[in-house]
Backbone as CSV, one residue per row, in Angstrom:
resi,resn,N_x,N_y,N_z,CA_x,CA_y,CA_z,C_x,C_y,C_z
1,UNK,-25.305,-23.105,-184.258,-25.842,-24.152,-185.119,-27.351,-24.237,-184.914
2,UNK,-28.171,-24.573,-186.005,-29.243,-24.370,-185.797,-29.973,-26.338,-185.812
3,UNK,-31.122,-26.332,-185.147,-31.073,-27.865,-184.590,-31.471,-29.068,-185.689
4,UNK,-31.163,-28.167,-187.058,-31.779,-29.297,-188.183,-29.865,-30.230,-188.141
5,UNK,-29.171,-28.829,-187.962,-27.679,-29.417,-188.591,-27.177,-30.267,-187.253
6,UNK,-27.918,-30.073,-186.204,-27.472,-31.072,-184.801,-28.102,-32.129,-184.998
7,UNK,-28.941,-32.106,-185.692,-29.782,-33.912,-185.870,-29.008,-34.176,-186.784
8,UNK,-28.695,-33.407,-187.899,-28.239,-34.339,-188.742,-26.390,-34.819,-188.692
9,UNK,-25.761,-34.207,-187.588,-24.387,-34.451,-187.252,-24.473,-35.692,-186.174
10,UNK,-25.797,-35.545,-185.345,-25.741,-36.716,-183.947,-25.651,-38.307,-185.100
11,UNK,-26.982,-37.436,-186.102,-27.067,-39.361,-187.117,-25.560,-39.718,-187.691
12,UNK,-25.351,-38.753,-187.781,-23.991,-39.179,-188.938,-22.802,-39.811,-187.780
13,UNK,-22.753,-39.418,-186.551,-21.816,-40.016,-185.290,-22.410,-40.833,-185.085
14,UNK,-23.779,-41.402,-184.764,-24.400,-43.031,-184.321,-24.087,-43.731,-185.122
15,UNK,-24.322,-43.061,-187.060,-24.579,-44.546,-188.195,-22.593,-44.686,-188.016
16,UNK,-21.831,-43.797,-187.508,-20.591,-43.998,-188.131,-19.732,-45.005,-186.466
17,UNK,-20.746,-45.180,-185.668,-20.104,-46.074,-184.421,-20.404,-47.003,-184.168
18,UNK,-21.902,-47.438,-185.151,-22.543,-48.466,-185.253,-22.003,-49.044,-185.875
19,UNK,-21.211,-48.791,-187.132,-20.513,-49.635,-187.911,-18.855,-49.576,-187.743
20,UNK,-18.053,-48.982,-186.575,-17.175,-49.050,-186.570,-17.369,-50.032,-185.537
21,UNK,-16.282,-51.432,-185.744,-15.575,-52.534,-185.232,-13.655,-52.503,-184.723
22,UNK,-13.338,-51.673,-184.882,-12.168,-51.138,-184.197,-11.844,-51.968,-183.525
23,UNK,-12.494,-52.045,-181.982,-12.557,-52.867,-181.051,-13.159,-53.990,-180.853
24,UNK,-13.747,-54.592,-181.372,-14.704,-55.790,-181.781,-13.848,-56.902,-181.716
25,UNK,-14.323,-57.524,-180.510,-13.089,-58.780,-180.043,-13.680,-59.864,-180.951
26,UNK,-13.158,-61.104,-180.898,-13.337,-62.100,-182.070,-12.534,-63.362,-180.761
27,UNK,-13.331,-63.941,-180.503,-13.033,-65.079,-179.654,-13.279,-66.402,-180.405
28,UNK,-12.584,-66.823,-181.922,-12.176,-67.961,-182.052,-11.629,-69.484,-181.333
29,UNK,-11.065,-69.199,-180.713,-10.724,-69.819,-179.620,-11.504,-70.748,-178.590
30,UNK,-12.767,-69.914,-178.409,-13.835,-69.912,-177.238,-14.928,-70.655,-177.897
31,UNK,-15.298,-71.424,-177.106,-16.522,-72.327,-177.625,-17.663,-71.544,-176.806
32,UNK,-17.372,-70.610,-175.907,-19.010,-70.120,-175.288,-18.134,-69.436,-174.359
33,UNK,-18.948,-68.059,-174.102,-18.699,-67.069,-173.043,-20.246,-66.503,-172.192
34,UNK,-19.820,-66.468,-171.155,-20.628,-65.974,-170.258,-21.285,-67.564,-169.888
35,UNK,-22.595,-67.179,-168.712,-23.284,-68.240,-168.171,-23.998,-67.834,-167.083
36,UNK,-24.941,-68.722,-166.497,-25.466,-68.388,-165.519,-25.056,-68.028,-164.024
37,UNK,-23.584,-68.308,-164.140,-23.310,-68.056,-162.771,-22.299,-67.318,-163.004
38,UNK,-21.781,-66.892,-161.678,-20.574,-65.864,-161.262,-19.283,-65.911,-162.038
39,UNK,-18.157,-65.489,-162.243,-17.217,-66.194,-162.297,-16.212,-65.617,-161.094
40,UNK,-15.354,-66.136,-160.617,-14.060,-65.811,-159.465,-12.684,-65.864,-159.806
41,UNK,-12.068,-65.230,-159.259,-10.552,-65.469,-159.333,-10.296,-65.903,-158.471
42,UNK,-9.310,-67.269,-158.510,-8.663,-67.831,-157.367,-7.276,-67.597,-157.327
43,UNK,-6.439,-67.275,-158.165,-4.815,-67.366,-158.023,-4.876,-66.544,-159.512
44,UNK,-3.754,-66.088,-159.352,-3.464,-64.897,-160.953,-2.018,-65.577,-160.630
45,UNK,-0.997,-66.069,-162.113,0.053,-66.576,-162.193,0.814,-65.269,-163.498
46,UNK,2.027,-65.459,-163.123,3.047,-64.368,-163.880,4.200,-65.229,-164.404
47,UNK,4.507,-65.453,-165.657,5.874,-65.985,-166.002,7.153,-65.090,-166.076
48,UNK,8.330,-65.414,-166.287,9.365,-64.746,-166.091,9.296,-63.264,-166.816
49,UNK,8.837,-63.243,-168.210,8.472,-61.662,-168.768,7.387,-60.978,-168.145
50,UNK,6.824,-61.366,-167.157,5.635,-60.782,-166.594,4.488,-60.873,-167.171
51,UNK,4.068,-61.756,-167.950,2.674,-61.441,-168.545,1.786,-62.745,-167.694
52,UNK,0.494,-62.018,-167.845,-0.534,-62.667,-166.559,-1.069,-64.014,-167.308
């Protein structure tokens, strides 16, 4: 391959991951994430089907 067709395959994989949302979480729910401090785990709980 010659390096005009590698620039123009790298653009076409950035513009096409920039706009894929696939994974793009959506926290409705959440009034605010993150903050200035740490966060910790103190206890992790499991109900009878196992989910955390």
């Amino acid at each position: 391959m010659n390096k005009q067709t590698i620039v123009i395959l790298t653009t076409i994989c950035l513009l096409i991951a920039a706009k894929s949302h696939a994974q793009y979480p959506t926290f409705n729910w959440a009034k605010a994430m993150g903050g200035s401090g740490d966060d910790f785990c103190r206890s992790v709980a499991f109900d009878a089907s196992g989910n955390v």
